[in-house]
Residue frames as qw, qx, qy, qz and C-alpha x, y, z in Angstrom:
[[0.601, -0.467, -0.476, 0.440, -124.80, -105.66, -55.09],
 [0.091, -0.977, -0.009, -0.193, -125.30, -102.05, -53.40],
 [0.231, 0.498, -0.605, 0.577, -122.05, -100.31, -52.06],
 [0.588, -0.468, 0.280, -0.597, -123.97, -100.42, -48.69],
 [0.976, -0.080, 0.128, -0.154, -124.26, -104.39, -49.02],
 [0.443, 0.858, -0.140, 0.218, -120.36, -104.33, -50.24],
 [0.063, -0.656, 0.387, -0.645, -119.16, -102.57, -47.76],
 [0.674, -0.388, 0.418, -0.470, -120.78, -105.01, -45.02],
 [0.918, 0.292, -0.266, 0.010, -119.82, -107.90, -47.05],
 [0.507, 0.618, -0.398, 0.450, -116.19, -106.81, -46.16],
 [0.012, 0.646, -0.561, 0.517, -116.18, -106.53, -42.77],
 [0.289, 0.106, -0.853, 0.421, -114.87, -108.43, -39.72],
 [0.505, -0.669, -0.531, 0.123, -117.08, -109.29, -36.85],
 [0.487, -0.356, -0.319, 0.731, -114.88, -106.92, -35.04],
 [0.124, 0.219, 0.328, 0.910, -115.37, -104.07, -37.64],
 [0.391, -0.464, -0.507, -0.612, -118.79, -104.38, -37.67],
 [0.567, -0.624, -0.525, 0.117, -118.71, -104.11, -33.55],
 [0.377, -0.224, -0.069, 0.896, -116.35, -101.41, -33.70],
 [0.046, -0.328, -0.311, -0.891, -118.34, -99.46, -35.81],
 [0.525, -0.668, -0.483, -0.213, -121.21, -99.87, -32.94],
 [0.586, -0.482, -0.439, 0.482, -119.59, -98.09, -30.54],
 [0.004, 0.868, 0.060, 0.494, -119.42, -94.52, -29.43],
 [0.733, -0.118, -0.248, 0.622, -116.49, -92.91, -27.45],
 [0.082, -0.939, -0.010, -0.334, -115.88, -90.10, -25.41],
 [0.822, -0.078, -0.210, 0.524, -112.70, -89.22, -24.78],
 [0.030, -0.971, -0.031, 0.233, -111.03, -85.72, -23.33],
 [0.357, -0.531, 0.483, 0.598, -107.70, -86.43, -24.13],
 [0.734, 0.508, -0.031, -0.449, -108.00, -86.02, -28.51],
 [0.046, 0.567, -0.822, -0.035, -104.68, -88.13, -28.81],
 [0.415, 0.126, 0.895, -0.109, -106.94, -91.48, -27.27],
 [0.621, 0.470, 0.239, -0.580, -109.76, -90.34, -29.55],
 [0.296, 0.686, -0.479, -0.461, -107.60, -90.73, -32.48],
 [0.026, -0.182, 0.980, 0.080, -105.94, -94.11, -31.74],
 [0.505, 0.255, 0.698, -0.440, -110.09, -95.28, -30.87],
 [0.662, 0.668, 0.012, -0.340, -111.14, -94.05, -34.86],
 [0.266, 0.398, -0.871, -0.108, -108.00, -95.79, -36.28],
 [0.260, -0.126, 0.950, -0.120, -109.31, -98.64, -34.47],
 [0.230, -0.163, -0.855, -0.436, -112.46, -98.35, -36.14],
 [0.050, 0.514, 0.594, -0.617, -114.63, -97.19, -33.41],
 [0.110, 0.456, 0.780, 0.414, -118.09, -95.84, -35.28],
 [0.042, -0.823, -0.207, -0.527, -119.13, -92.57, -33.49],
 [0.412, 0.078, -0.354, 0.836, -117.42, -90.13, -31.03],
 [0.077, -0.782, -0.549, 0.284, -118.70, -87.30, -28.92],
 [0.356, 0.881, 0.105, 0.294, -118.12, -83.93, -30.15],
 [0.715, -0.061, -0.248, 0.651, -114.75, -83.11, -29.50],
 [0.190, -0.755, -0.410, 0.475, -115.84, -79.77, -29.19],
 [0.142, 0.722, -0.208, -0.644, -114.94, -77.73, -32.29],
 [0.664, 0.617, -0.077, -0.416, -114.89, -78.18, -36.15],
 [0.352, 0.723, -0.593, -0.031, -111.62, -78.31, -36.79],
 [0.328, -0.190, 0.923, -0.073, -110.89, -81.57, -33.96],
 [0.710, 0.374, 0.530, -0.276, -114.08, -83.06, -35.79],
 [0.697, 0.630, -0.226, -0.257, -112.98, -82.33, -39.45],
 [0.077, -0.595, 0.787, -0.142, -108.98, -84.55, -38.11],
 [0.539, -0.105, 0.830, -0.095, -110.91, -87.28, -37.03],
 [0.698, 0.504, 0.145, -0.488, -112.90, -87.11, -39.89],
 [0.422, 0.740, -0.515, -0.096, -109.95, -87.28, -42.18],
 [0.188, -0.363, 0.898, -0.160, -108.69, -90.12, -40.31],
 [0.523, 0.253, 0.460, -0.672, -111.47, -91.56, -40.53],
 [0.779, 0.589, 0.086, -0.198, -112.06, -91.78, -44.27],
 [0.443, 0.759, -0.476, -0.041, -108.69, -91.55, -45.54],
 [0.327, 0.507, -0.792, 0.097, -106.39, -93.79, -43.16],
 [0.566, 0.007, 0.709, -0.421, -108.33, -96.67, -41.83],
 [0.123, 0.004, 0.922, 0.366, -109.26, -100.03, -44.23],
 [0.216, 0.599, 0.694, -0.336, -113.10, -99.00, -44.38],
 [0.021, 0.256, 0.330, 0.908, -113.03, -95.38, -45.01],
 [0.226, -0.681, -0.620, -0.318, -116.47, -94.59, -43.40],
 [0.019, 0.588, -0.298, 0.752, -117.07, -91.44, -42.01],
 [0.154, -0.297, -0.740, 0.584, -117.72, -91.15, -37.80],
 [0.370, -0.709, -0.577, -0.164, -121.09, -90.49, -36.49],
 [0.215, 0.213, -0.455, 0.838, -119.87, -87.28, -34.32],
 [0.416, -0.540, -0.722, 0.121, -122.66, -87.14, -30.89],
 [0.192, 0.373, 0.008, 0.908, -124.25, -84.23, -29.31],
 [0.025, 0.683, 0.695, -0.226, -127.14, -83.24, -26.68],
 [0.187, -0.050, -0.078, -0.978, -128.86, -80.64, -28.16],
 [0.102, -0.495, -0.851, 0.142, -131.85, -81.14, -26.71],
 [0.138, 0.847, 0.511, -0.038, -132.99, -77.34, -27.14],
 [0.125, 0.966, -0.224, -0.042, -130.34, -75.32, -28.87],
 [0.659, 0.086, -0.141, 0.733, -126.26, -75.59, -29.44],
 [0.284, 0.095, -0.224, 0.927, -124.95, -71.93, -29.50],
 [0.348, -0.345, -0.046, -0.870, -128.98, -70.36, -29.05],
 [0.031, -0.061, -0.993, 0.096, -130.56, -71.71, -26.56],
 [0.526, -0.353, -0.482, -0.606, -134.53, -72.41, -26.75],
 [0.738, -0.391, 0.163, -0.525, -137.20, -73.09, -24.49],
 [0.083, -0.308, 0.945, 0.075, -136.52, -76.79, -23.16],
 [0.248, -0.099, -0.894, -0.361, -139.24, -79.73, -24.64],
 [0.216, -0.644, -0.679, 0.277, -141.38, -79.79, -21.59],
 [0.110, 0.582, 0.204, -0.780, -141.89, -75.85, -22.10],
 [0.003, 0.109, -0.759, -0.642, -141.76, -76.25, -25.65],
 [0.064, -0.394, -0.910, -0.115, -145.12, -78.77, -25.46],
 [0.125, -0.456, -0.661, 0.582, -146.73, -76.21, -23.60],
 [0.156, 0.320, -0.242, -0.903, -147.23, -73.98, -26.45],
 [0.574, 0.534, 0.560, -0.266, -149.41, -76.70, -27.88],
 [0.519, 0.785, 0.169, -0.294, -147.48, -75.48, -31.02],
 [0.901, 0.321, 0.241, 0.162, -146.01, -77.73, -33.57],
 [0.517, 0.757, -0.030, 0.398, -144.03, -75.16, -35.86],
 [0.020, -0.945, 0.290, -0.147, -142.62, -73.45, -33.13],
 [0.707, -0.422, 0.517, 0.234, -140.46, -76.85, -31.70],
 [0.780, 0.410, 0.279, 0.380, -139.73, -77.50, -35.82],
 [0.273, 0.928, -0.121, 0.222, -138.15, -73.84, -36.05],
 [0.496, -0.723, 0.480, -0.029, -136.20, -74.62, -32.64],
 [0.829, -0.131, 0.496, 0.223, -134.72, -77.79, -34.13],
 [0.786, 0.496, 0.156, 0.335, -133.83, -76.84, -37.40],
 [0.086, -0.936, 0.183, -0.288, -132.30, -73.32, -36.12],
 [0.797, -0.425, 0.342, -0.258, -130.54, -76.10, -34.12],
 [0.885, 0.227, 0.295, 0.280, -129.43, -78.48, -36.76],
 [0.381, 0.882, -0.076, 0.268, -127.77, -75.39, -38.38],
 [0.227, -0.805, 0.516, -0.184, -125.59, -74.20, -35.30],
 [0.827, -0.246, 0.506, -0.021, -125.02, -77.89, -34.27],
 [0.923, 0.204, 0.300, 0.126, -123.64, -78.85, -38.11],
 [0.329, 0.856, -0.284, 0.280, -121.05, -76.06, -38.40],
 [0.401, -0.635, 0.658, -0.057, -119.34, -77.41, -35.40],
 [0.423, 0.320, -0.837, -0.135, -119.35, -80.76, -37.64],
 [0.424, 0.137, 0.843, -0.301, -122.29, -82.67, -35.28],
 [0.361, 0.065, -0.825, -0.429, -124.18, -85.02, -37.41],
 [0.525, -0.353, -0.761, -0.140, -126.11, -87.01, -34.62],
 [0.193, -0.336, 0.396, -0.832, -128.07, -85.25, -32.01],
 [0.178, -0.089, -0.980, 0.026, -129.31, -87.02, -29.31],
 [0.253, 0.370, 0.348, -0.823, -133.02, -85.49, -29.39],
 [0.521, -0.491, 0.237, -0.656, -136.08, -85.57, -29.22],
 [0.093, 0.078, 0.917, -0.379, -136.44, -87.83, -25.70],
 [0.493, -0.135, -0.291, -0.809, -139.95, -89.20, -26.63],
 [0.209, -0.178, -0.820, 0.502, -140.36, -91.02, -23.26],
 [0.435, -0.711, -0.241, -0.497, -144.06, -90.15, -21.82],
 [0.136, 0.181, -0.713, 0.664, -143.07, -88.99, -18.51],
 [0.672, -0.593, -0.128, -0.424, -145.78, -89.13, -15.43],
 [0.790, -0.497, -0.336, 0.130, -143.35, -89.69, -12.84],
 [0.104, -0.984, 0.129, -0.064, -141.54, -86.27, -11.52],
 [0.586, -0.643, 0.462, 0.175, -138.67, -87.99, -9.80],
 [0.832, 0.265, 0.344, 0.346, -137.51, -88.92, -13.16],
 [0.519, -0.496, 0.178, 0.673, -134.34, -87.39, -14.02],
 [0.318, -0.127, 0.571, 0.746, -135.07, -86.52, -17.04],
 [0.337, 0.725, 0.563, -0.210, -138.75, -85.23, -17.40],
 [0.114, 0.819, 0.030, -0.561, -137.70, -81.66, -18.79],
 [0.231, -0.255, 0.761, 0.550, -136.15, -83.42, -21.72],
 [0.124, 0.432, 0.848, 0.282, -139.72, -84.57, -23.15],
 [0.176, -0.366, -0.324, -0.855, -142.80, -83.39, -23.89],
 [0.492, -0.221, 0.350, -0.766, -144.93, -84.15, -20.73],
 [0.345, -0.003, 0.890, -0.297, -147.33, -86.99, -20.04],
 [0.647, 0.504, 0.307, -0.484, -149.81, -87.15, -22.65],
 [0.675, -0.054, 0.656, 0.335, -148.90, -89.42, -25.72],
 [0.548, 0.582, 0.515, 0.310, -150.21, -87.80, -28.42],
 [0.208, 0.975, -0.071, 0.011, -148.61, -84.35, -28.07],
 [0.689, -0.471, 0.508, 0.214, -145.75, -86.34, -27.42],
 [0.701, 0.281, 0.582, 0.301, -145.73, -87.75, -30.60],
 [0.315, 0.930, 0.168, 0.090, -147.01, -84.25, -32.66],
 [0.106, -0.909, 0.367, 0.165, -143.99, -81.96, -31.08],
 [0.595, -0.400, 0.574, 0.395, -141.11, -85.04, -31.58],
 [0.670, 0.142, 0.541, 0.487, -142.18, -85.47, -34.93],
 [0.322, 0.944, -0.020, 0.070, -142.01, -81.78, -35.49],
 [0.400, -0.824, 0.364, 0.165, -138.82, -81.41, -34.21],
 [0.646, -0.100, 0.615, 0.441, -137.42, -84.41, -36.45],
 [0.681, 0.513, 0.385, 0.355, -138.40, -82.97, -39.06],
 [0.066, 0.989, -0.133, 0.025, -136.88, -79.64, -38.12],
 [0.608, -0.497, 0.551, 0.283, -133.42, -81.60, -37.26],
 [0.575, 0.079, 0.715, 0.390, -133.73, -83.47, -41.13],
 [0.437, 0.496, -0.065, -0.748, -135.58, -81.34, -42.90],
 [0.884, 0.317, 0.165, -0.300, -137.30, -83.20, -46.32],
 [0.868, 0.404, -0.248, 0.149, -134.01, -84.38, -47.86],
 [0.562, -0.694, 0.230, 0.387, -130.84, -85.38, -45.46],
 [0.673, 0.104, 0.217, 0.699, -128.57, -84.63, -48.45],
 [0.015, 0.888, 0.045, 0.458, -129.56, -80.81, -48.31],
 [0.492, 0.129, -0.537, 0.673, -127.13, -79.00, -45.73],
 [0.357, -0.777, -0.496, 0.152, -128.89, -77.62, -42.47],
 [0.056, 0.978, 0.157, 0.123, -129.24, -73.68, -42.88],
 [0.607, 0.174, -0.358, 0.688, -125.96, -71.94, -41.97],
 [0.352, -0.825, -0.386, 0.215, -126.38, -69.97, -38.56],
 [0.531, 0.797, -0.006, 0.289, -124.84, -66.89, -38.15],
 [0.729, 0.220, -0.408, 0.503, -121.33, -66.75, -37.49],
 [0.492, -0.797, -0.269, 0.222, -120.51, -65.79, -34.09],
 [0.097, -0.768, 0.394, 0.495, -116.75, -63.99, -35.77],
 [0.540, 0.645, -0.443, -0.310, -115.03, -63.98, -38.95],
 [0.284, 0.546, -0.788, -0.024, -112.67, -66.48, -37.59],
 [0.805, -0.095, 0.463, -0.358, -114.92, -69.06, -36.21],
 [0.010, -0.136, 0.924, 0.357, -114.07, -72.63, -37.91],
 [0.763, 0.200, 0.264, -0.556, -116.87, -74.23, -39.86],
 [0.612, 0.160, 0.773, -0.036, -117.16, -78.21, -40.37],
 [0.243, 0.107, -0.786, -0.559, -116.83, -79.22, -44.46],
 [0.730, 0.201, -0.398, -0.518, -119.28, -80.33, -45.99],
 [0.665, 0.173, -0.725, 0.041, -117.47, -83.95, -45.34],
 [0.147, 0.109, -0.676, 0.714, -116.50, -83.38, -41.91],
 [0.329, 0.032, 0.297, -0.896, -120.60, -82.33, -41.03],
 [0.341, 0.368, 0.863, -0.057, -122.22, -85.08, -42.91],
 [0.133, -0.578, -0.560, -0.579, -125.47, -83.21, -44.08],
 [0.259, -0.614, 0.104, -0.738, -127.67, -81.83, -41.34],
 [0.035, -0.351, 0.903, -0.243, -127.70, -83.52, -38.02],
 [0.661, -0.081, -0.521, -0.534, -129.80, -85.92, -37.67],
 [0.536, -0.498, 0.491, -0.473, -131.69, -86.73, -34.37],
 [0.563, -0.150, -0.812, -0.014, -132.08, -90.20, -32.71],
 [0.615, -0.545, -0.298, -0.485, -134.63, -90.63, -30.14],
 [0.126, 0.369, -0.756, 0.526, -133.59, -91.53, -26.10],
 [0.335, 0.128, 0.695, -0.624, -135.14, -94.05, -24.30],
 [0.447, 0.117, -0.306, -0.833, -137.73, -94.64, -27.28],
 [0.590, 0.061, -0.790, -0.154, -138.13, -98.10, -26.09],
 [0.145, -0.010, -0.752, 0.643, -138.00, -97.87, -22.45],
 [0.228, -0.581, -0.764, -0.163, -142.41, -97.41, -22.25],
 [0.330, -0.899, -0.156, -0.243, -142.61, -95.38, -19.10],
 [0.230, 0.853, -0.331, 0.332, -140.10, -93.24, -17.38],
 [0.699, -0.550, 0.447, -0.097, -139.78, -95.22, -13.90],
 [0.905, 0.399, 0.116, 0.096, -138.17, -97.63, -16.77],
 [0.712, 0.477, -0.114, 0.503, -135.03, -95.44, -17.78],
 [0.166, -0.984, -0.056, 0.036, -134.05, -93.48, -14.73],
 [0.637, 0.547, -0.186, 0.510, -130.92, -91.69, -15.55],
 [0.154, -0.635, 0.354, -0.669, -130.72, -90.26, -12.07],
 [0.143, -0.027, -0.921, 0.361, -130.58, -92.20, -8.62],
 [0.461, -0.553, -0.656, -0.225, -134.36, -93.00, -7.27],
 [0.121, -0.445, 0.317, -0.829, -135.48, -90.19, -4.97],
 [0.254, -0.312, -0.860, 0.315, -136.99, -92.28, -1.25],
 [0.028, -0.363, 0.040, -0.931, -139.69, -90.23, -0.41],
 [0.025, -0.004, -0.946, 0.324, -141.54, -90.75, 2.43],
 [0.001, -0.485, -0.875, 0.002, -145.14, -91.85, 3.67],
 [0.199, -0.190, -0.292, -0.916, -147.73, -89.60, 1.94],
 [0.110, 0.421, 0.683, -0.586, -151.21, -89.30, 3.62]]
């Protein structure tokens, strides 16, 4: 039997619904009590150091021990920011969204994110969707080309390698262990299910009126 199979052997129903959830708290006091309880990924609390704490909580004093999924939009940069996806496509060029993302995965895994929530590989074609500028535009197959450059610029060819260190912004910036950061971050897709955009709108439905 794998650890992996093990490990899931062991747990409650509850565990194993706690560990599906993802929390975003401001105060870091609730965060804490939520990862004692077993809660499974957090947003970024907003620096290394609150991410390595929970971490530590995390593995060390809880009946599992599994680290926390720590959440992020980087959808076209952390501390640099890049073109955004829908300008991105427009280059029509592959390498240059895989440089943005891995340049990305770096800054994003010194603060101790792990899961970024990018690329959105929704085919827009319907403006009033809140979220067009997040993708790549309306055509499916450069959809497809840029996201899966971009994962592979988030993962690069092995997720146990660490994602590049960026360079430090001062001496005394904190930077996310090794433990506390996972590996590099590693995207997950929005909406990857949802077909066409009128499908996921993340924004209220604009009424516009009678077109001629």
């Amino acid at each position: 039997m794998s650890r992996v199979e093990a490990l899931l052997g062991s747990m409650t129903w509850d565990e194993k619904l706690a560990q599906m959830q993802v929390v975003f708290k401001p105060d870091p006091a609730q965060v804490e009590r939520w990862v004692r309880a077993g809660v499974g990924a957090v947003f970024w609390p907003r620096s290394a150091a609150a991410v390595n704490a929970l971490q530590r909580v995390a593995v060390k004093q809880t009946r599992l021990g599994i680290p926390l999924l720590v959440g992020l939009d980087v959808i076209h940069g952390q501390r640099t920011i890049a073109p955004t996806p829908l300008a991105l496509a427009s280059s029509f060029d592959p390498e240059v969204a895989e440089g943005t993302a891995r340049l990305a995965a770096g800054e994003a895994a010194s603060g101790g994110v792990n899961w970024t929530f990018s690329p959105m590989i929704d085919v827009s074609r319907d403006p009033r969707w809140g979220r067009v500028v997040e993708g790549f535009g309306e055509d499916p197959y450069l959809t497809a080309v840029m996201g899966a450059a971009m994962i592979r610029g988030y993962q690069g060819d092995d997720l146990r390698e660490r994602a590049a260190s960026p360079r430090p912004r001062s001496t005394s910036s904190a930077t996310a262990t090794p433990k506390a950061a996972g590996t590099t971050t590693r995207p997950t897709c929005r909406s990857i299910a949802s077909g066409t955009s009128t499908s996921s709108l993340s924004a209220p439905p604009r009424r516009p009126g009678w077109r001629r």
